[in-house]
FIBA-191641 format. One record per residue (C-alpha): residue number from 1; residue in three letters; chain; x, y, z. Coordinates in steps of 0.1 Angstrom, whole numbers, always signed. Layout:
BEGIN
<NUM, "ALA", "A", <X, Y, Z>> ...
END
This chain:
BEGIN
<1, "UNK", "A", <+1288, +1815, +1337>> <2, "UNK", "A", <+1315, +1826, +1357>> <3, "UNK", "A", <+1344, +1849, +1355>> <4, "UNK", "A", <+1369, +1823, +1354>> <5, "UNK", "A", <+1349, +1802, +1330>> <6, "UNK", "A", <+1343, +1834, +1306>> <7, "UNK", "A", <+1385, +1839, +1311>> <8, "UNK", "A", <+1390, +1802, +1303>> <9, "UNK", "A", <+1365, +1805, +1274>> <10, "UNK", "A", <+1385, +1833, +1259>> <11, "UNK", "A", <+1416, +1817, +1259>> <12, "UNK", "A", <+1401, +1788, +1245>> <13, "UNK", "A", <+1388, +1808, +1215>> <14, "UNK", "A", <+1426, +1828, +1211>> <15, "UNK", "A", <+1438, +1789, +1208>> <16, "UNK", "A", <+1415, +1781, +1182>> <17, "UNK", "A", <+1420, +1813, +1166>> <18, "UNK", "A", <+1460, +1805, +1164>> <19, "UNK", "A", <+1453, +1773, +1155>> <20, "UNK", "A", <+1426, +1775, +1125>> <21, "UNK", "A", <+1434, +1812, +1110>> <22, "UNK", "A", <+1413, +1841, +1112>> <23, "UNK", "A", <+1391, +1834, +1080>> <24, "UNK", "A", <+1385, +1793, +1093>> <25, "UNK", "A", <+1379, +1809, +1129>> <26, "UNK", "A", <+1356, +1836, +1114>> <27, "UNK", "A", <+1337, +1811, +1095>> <28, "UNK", "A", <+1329, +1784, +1118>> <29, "UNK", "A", <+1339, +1796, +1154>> <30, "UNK", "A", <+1326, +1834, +1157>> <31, "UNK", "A", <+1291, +1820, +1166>> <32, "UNK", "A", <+1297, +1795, +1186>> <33, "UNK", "A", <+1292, +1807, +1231>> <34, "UNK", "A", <+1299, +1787, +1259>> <35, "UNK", "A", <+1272, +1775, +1275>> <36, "UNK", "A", <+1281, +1754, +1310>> <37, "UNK", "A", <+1315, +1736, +1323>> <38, "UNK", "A", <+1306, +1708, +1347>> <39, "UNK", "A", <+1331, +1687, +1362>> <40, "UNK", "A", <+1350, +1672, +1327>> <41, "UNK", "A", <+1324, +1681, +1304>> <42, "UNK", "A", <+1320, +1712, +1288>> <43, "UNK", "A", <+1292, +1725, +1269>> <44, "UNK", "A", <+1291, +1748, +1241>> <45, "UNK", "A", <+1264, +1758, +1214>> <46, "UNK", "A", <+1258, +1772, +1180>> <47, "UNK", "A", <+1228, +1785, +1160>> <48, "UNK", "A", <+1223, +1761, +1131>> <49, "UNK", "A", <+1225, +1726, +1127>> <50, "UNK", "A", <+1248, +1730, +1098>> <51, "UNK", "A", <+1275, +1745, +1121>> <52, "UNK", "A", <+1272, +1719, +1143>> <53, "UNK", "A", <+1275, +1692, +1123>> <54, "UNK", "A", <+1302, +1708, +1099>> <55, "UNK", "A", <+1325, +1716, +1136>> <56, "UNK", "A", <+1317, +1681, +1143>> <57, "UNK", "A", <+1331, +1662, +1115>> <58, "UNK", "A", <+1360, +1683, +1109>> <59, "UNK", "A", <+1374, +1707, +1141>> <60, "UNK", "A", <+1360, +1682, +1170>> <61, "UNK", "A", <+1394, +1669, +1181>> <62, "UNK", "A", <+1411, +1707, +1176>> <63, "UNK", "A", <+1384, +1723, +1202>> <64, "UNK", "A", <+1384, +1698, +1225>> <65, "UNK", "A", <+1424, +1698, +1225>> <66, "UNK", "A", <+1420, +1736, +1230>> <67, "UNK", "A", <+1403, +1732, +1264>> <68, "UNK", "A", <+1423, +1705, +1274>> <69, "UNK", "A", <+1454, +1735, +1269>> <70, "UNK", "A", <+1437, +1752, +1288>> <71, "UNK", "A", <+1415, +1727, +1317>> <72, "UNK", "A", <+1439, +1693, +1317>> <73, "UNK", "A", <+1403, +1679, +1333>> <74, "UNK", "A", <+1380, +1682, +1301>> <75, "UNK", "A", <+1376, +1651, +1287>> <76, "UNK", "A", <+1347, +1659, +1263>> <77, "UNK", "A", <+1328, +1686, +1245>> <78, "UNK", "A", <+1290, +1686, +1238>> <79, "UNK", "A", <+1278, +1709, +1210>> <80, "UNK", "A", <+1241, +1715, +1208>> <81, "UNK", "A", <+1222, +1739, +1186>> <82, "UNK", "A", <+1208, +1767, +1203>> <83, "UNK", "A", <+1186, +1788, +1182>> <84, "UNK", "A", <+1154, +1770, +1186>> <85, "UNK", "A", <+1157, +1767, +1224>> <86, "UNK", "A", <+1163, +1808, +1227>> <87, "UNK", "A", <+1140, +1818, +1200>> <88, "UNK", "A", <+1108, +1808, +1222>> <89, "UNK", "A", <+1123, +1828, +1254>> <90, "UNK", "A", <+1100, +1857, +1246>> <91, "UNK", "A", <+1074, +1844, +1246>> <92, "UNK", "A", <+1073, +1840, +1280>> <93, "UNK", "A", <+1076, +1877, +1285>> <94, "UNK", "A", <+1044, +1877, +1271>> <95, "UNK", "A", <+1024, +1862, +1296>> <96, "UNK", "A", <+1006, +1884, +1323>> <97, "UNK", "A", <+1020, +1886, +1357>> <98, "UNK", "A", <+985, +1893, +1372>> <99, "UNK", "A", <+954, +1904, +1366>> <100, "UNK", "A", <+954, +1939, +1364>> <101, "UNK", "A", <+983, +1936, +1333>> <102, "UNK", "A", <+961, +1925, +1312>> <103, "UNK", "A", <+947, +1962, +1309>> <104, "UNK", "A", <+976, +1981, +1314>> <105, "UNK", "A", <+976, +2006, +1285>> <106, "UNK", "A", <+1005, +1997, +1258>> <107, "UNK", "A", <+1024, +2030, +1267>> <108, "UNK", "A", <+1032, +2015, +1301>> <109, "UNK", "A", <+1042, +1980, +1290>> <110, "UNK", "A", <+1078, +1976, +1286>> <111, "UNK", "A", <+1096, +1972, +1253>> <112, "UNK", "A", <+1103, +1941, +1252>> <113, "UNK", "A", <+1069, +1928, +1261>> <114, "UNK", "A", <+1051, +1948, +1230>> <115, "UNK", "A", <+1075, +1934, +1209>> <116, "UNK", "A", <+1071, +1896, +1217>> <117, "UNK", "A", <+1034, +1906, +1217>> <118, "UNK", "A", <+1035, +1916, +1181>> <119, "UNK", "A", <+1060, +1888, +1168>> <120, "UNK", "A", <+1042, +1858, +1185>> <121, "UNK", "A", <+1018, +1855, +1162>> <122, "UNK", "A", <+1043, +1862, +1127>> <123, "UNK", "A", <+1071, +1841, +1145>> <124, "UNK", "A", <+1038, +1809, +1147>> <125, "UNK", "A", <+1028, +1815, +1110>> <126, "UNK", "A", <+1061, +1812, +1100>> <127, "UNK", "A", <+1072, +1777, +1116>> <128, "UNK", "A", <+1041, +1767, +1105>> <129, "UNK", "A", <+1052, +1772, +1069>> <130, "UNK", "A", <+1081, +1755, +1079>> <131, "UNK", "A", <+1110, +1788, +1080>> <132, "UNK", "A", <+1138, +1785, +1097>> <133, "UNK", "A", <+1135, +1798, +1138>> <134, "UNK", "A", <+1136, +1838, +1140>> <135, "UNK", "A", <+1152, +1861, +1163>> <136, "UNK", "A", <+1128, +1890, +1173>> <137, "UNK", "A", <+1152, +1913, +1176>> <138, "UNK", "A", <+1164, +1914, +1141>> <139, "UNK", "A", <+1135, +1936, +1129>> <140, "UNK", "A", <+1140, +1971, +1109>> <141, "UNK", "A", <+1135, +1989, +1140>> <142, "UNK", "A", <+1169, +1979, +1154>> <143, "UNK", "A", <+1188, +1978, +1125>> <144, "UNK", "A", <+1215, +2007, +1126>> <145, "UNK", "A", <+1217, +2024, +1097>> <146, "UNK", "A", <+1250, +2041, +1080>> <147, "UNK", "A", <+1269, +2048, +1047>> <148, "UNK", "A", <+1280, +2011, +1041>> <149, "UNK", "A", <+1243, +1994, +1042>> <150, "UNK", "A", <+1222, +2026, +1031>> <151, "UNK", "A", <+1216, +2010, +994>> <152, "UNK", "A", <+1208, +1969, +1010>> <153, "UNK", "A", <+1183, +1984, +1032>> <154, "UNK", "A", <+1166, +2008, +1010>> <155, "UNK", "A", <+1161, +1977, +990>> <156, "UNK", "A", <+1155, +1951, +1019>> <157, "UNK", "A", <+1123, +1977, +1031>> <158, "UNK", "A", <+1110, +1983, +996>> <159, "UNK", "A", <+1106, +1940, +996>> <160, "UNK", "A", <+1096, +1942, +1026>> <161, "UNK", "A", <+1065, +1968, +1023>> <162, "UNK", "A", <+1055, +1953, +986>> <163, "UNK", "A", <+1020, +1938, +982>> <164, "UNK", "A", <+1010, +1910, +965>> <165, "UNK", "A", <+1003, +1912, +930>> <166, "UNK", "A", <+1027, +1944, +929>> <167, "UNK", "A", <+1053, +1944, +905>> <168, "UNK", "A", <+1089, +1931, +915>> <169, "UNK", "A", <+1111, +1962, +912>> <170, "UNK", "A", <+1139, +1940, +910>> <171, "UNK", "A", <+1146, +1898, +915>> <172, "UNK", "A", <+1165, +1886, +930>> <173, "UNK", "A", <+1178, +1907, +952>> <174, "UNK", "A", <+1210, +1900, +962>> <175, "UNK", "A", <+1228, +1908, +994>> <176, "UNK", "A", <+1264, +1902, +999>> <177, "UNK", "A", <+1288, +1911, +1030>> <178, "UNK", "A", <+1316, +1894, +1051>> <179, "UNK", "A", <+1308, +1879, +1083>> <180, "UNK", "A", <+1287, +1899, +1110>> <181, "UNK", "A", <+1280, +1928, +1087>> <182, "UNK", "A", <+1244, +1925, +1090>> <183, "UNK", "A", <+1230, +1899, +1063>> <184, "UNK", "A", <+1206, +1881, +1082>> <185, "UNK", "A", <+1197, +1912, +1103>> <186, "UNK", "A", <+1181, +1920, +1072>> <187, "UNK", "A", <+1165, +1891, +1058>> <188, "UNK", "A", <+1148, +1882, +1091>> <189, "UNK", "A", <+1135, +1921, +1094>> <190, "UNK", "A", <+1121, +1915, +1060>> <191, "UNK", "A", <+1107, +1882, +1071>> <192, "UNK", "A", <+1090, +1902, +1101>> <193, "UNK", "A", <+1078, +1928, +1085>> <194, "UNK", "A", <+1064, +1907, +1054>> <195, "UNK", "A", <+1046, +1883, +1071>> <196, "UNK", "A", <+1023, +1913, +1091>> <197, "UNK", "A", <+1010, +1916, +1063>> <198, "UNK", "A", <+980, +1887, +1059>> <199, "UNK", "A", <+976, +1891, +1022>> <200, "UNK", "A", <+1011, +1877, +1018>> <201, "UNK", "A", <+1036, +1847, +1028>> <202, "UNK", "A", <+1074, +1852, +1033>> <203, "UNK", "A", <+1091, +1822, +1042>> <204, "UNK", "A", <+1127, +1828, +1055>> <205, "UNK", "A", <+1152, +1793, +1053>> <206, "UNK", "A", <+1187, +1789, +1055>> <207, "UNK", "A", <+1204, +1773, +1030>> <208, "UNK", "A", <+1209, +1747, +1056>> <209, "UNK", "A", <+1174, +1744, +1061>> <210, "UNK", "A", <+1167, +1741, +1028>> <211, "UNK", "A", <+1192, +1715, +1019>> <212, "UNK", "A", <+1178, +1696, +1053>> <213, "UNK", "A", <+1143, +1699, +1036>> <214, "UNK", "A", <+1147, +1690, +1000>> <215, "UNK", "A", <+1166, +1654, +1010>> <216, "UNK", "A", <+1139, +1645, +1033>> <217, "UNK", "A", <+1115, +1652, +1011>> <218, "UNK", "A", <+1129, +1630, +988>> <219, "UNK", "A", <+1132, +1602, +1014>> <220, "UNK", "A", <+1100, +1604, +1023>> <221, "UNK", "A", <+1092, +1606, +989>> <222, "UNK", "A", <+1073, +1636, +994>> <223, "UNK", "A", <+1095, +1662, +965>> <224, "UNK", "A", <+1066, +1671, +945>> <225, "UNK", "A", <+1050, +1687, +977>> <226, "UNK", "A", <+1074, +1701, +989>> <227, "UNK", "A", <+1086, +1717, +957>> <228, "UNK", "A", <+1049, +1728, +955>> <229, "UNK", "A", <+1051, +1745, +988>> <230, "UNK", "A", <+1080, +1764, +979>> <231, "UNK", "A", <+1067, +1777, +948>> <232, "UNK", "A", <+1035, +1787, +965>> <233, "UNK", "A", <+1051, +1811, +983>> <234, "UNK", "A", <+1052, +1853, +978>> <235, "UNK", "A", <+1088, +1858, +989>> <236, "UNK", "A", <+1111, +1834, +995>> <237, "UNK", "A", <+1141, +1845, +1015>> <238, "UNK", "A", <+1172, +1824, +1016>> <239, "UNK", "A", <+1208, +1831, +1039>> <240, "UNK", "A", <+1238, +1817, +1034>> <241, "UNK", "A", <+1236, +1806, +997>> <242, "UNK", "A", <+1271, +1800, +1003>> <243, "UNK", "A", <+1268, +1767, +1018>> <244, "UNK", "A", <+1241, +1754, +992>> <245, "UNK", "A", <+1263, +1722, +983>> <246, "UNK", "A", <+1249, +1689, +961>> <247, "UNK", "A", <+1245, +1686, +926>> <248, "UNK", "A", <+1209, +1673, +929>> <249, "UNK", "A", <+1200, +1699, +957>> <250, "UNK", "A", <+1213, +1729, +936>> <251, "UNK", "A", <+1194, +1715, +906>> <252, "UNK", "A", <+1160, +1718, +928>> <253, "UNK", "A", <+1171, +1756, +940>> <254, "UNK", "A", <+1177, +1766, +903>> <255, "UNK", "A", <+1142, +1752, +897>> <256, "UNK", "A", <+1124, +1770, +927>> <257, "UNK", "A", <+1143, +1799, +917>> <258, "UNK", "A", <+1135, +1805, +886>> <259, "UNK", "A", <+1095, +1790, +889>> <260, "UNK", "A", <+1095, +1820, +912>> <261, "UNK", "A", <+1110, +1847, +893>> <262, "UNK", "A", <+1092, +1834, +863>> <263, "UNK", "A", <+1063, +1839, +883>> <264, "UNK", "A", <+1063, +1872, +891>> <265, "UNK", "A", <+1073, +1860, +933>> <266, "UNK", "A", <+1099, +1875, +950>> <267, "UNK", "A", <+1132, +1860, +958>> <268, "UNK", "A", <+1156, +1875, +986>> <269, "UNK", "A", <+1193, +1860, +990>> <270, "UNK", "A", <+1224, +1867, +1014>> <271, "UNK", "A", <+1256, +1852, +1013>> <272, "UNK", "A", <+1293, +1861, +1021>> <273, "UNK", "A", <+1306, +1869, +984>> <274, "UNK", "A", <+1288, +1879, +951>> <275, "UNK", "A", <+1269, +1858, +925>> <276, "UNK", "A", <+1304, +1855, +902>> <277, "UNK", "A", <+1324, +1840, +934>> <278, "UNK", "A", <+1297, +1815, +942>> <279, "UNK", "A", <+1323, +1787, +925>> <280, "UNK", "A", <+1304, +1757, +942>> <281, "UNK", "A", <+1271, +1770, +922>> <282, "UNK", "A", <+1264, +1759, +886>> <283, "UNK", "A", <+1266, +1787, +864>> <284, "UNK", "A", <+1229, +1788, +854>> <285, "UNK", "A", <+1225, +1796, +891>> <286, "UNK", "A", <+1250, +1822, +890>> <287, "UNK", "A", <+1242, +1839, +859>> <288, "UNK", "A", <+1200, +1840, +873>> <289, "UNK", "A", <+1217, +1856, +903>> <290, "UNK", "A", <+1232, +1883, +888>> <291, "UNK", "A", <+1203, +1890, +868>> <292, "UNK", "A", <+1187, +1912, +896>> <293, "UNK", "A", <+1201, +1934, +920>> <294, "UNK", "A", <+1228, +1926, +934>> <295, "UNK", "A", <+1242, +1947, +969>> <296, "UNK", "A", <+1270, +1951, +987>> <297, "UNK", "A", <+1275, +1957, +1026>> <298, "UNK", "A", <+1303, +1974, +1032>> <299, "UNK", "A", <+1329, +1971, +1062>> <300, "UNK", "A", <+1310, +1994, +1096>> <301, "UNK", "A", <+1327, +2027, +1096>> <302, "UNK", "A", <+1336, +2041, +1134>> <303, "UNK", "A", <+1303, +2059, +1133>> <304, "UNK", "A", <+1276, +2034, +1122>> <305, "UNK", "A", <+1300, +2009, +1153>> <306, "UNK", "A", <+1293, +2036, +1179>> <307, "UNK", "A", <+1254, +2036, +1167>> <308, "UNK", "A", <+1256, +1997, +1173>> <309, "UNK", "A", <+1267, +1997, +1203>> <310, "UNK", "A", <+1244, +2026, +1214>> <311, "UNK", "A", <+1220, +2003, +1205>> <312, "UNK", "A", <+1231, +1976, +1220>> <313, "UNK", "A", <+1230, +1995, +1252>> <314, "UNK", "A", <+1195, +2005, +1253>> <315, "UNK", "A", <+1180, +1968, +1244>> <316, "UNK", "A", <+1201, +1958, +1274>> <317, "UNK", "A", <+1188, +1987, +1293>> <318, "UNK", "A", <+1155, +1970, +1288>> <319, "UNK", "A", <+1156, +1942, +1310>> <320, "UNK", "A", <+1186, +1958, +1329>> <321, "UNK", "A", <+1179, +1992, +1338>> <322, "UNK", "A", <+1207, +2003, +1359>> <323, "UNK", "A", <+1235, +1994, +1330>> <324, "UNK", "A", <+1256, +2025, +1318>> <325, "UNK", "A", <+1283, +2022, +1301>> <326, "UNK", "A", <+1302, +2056, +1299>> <327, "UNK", "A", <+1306, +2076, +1263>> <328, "UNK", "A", <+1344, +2073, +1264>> <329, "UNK", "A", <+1339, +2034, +1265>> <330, "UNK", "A", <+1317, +2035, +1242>> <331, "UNK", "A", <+1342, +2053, +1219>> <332, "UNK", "A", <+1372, +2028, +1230>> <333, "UNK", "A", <+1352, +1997, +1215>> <334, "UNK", "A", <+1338, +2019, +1183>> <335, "UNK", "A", <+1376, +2023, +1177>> <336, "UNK", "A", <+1390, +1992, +1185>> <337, "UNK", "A", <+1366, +1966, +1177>> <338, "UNK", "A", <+1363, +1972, +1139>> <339, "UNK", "A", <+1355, +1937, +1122>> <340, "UNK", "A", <+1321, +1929, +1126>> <341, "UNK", "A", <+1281, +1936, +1151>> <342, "UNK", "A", <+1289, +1903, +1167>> <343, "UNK", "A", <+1324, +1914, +1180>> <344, "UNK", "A", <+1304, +1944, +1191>> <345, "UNK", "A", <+1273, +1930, +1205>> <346, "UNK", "A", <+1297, +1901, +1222>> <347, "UNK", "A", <+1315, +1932, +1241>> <348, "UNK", "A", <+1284, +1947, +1252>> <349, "UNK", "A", <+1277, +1917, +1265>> <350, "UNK", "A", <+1306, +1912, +1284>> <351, "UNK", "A", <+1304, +1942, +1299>> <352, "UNK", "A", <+1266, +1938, +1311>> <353, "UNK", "A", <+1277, +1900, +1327>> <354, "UNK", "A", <+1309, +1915, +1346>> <355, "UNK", "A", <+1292, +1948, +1361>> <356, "UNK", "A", <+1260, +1926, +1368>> <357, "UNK", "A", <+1281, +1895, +1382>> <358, "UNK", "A", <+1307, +1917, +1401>> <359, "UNK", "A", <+1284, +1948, +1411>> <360, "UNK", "A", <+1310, +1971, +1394>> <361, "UNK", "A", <+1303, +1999, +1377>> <362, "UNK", "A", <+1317, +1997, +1333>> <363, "UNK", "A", <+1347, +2017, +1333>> <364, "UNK", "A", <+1371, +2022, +1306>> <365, "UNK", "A", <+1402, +2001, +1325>> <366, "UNK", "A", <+1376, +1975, +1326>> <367, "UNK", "A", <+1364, +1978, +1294>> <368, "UNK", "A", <+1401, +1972, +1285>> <369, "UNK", "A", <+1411, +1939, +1301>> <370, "UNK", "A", <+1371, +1925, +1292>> <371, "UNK", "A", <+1376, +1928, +1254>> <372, "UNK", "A", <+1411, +1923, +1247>> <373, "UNK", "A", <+1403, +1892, +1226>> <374, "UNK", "A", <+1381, +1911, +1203>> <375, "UNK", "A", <+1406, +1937, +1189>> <376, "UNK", "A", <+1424, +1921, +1162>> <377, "UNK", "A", <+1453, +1938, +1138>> <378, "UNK", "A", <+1439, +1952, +1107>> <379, "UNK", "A", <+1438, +1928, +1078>> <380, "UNK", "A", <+1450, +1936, +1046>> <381, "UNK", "A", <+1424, +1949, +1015>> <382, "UNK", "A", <+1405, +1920, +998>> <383, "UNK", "A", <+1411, +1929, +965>> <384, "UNK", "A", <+1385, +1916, +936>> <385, "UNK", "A", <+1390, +1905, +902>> <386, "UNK", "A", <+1365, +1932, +891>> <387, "UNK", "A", <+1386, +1957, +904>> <388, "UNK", "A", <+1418, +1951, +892>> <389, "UNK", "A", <+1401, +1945, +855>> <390, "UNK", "A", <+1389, +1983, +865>> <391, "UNK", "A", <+1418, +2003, +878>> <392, "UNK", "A", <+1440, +1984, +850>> <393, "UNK", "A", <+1416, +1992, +821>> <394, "UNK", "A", <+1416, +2032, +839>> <395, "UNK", "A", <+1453, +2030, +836>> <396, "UNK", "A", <+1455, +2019, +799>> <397, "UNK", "A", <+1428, +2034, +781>> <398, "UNK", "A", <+1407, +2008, +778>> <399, "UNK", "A", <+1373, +1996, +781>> <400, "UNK", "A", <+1361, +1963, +807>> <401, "UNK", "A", <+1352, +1947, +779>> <402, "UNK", "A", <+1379, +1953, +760>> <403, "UNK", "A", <+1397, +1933, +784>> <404, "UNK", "A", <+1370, +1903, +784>> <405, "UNK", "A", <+1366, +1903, +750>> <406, "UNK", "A", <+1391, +1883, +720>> <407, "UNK", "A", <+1408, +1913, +709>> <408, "UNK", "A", <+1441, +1908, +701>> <409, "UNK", "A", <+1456, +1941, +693>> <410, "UNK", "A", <+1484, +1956, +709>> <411, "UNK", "A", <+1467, +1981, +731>> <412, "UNK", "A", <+1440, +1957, +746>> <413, "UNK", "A", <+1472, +1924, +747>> <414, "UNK", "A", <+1493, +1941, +771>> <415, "UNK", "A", <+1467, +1950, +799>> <416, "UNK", "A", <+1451, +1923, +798>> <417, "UNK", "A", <+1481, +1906, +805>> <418, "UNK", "A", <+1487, +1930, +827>> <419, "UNK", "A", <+1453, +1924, +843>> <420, "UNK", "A", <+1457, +1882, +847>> <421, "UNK", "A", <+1491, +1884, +863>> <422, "UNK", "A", <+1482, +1912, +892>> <423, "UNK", "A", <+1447, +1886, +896>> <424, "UNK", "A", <+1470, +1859, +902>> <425, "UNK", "A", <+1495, +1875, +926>> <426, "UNK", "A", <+1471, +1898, +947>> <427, "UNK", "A", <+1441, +1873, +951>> <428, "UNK", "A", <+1435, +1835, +956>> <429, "UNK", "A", <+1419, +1825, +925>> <430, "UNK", "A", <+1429, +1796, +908>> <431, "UNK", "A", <+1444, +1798, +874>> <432, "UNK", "A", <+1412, +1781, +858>> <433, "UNK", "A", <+1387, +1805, +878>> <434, "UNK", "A", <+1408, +1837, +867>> <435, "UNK", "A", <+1404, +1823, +834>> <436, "UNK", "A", <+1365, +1823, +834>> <437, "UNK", "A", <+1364, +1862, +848>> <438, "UNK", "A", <+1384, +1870, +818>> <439, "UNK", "A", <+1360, +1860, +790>> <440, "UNK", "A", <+1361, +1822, +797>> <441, "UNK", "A", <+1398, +1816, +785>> <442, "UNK", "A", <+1414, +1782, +795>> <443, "UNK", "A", <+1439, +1786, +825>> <444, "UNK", "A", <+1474, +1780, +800>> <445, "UNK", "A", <+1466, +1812, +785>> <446, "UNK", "A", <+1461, +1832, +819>> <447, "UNK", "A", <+1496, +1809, +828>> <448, "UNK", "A", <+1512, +1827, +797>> <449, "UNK", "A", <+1507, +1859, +807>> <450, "UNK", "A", <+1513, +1854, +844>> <451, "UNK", "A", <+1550, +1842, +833>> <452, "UNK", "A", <+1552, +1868, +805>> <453, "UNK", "A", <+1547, +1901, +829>> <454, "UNK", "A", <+1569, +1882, +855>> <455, "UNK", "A", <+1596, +1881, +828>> <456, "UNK", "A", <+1589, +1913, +811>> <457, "UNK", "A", <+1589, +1934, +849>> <458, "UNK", "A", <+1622, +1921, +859>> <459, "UNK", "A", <+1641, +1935, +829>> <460, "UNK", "A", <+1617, +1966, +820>> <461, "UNK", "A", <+1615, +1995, +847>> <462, "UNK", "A", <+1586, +2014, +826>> <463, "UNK", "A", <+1564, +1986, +832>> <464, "UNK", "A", <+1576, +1979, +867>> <465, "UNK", "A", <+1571, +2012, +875>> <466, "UNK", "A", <+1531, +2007, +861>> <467, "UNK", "A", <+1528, +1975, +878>> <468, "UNK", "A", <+1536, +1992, +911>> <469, "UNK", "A", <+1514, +2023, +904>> <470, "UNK", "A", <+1485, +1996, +898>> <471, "UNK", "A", <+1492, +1977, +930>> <472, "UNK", "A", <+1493, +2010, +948>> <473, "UNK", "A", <+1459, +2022, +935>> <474, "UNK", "A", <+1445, +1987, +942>> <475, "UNK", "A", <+1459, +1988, +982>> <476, "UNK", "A", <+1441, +2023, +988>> 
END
């Protein structure tokens, strides 16, 4: 790819961004590289199926209008899946270049090569179980640890180094984070690391892949096996719950689910939110979810960024040996870049294709005018249900469950009106779905209240002034 075309692509991408939002672009855009632009064609890819047919039916004509903004000439836009096609590329690394190779001690052979050397054999096993493809570098060995995914990966190795007919510590386990946080980093490492072991069989899907599985088995009338398969296996690891959609495929993964648990069989999940947000899901599924542990990855702190991209540095070094990129750029992007790995790793990447393209050495200037794109404003706090019902029953006195429960006495009344009418103005939950993280109450009563603090602030100050103390706790 050229420099123009990797200019043209970015501008492309600050169009969509514009145009979609920042959550829509987040979602279904991050992933998604350009591949080729030949004469009115251009070609871009992404690494599931799922993305490519959900960007298909519902942001074709808005991407293609992007690069006509920006290339009046394109006339159409081809979207393949690329995941399967780069997931084989090591292989070849592991085929000798002569002779003498084939006895080279392991201390000389590079990186790289061991590594595809050891995962050929885990990464054939698995398709033949049927998993989802798997990325060799997404192993434990190059995860970056730091404070905001200490607890996920704790958990993630103590799956991962279990034995079969041990006792599950904990199941599910449940691993939640925002986009590019490292979710599937982990899941795949556990995948790796699991299947080394001969005595056991980890099977790693997306929820895509799943979905994709279950409806051709049933058009091929061939559920029963496949549902057989499923529960045949030791741990069953499954990313992106998120998109799980279908009333009869959800049925089938509460099945699987709990045959597995029930069994004494491990079950791994990621997705973007927790168990309780998971609206889509029945709440059988839900509830099963929550049962175990569930984890949170935080948002990357400067540090643990400047460790990934350290990282990121020495794989590239691997196959590119003369690449340096200077501490104080290093430091620049650790700074600046603070929403997700992928904005991280996609600068690192930039930097390697312009000093390898141009024969420039990384400086910071260029470093500068490279990454532009990726450094976004700050966004504002998510806030959660769970912590407003926290801060606001720390503020009153109360208990959680006071607030959940059908008290009706004074003291318990006013924050948890309190507590509905700060959910409704400080996060996007609908009326009925506050109502159900309040102890199941219908959506008129959480409209009461809403409309009762609204009344009650504008004419009493004490209770303004606790409403603002609450929002102010609640933005720190």
């Amino acid at each position: 790819m050229s420099n123009m075309e990797q200019d043209h692509w970015t501008r492309v991408k600050g169009r969509l961004r514009s145009s979609v939002g920042e959550d829509v672009f987040s979602s279904w855009f991050a992933r998604m590289d350009l591949e080729a632009v030949q004469d009115d064609s251009v070609h871009l890819s992404v690494p599931t199926r799922f993305l490519k047919s959900w960007i298909q039916a519902h942001y074709a004509e808005r991407v293609l209008d992007a690069w006509k903004a920006e290339m009046p000439k394109v006339s159409r836009v081809d979207l393949t899946v690329r995941s399967a096609m780069r997931n084989v590329a090591p292989a070849k690394e592991v085929v000798p270049q002569a002779e003498p190779r084939r006895n080279e001690p392991a201390s000389n052979r590079p990186a790289a090569e061991l590594r595809s050397t050891a995962t050929a054999p885990v990464s054939a096993s698995h398709e033949a179980l049927g998993g989802s493809p798997l990325d060799p570098r997404l192993t434990f060995a190059s995860f970056v640890l730091g404070r905001a995914n200490t607890l996920a990966h704790a958990a993630a190795r103590q799956v991962a180094e279990g034995r079969r007919g041990d006792p599950v510590m904990f199941n599910p386990l449940y691993i939640h984070a925002g986009v590019g946080l490292g979710k599937t980093h982990l899941l795949q490492a556990i995948t790796w690391a699991g299947n080394s072991s001969p005595d056991r069989k980890v099977l790693y899907l997306t929820a895509e892949k799943f979905m994709y599985g279950f409806v051709a088995a049933l058009k091929t009338q061939t559920a029963l096996a496949f549902k057989e398969a499923l529960r045949g296996i030791d741990v069953l690891v499954i990313d992106d719950l998120q998109f799980l959609q279908g009333k009869t495929t959800q049925a089938e993964f509460c099945h699987t689910l709990n045959a597995l648990i029930d069994a004494g069989r491990q079950v791994v999940i990621a997705a973007d939110r927790p168990p309780s947000d998971l609206e889509s899901l029945d709440e059988r599924v839900r509830s099963r979810l929550a049962g175990g542990l569930v984890v949170e990855m935080g948002t990357l702190g400067e540090e643990l960024r400047l460790g990934i991209l350290k990282s990121r540095v020495a794989a590239a070094r691997v196959h590119h040996a003369s690449f340096d990129v200077p501490e104080a750029v290093l430091e620049y992007l650790a700074r600046t870049i603070t929403h997700n790995g992928r904005d991280l790793e996609g600068a690192i990447n930039r930097l390697l294709a312009h000093s390898k393209l141009n024969a420039t050495a990384v400086t910071l200037e260029m470093a500068e005018r490279e990454v532009r794109d990726l450094i976004r404003p700050m966004e504002p706090k998510r806030i959660k249900i769970e912590d407003i019902q926290r801060v606001v029953a720390r503020q009153y006195n109360v208990s959680r469950s006071d607030l959940l429960s059908s008290r009706r006495t004074a003291n318990v009344v006013r924050p948890r009106q309190v507590a509905m009418y700060l959910a409704k103005t400080l996060t996007l939950r609908s009326l009925p779905e506050i109502g159900r993280r309040f102890g199941g109450r219908d959506h008129t009563t959480v409209l009461h209240a809403v409309r009762k603090i609204e009344a009650l602030v504008g004419k009493d100050t004490t209770l303004q002034d606790e409403v603002e103390s609450l929002k102010r706790q609640l933005a720190e």
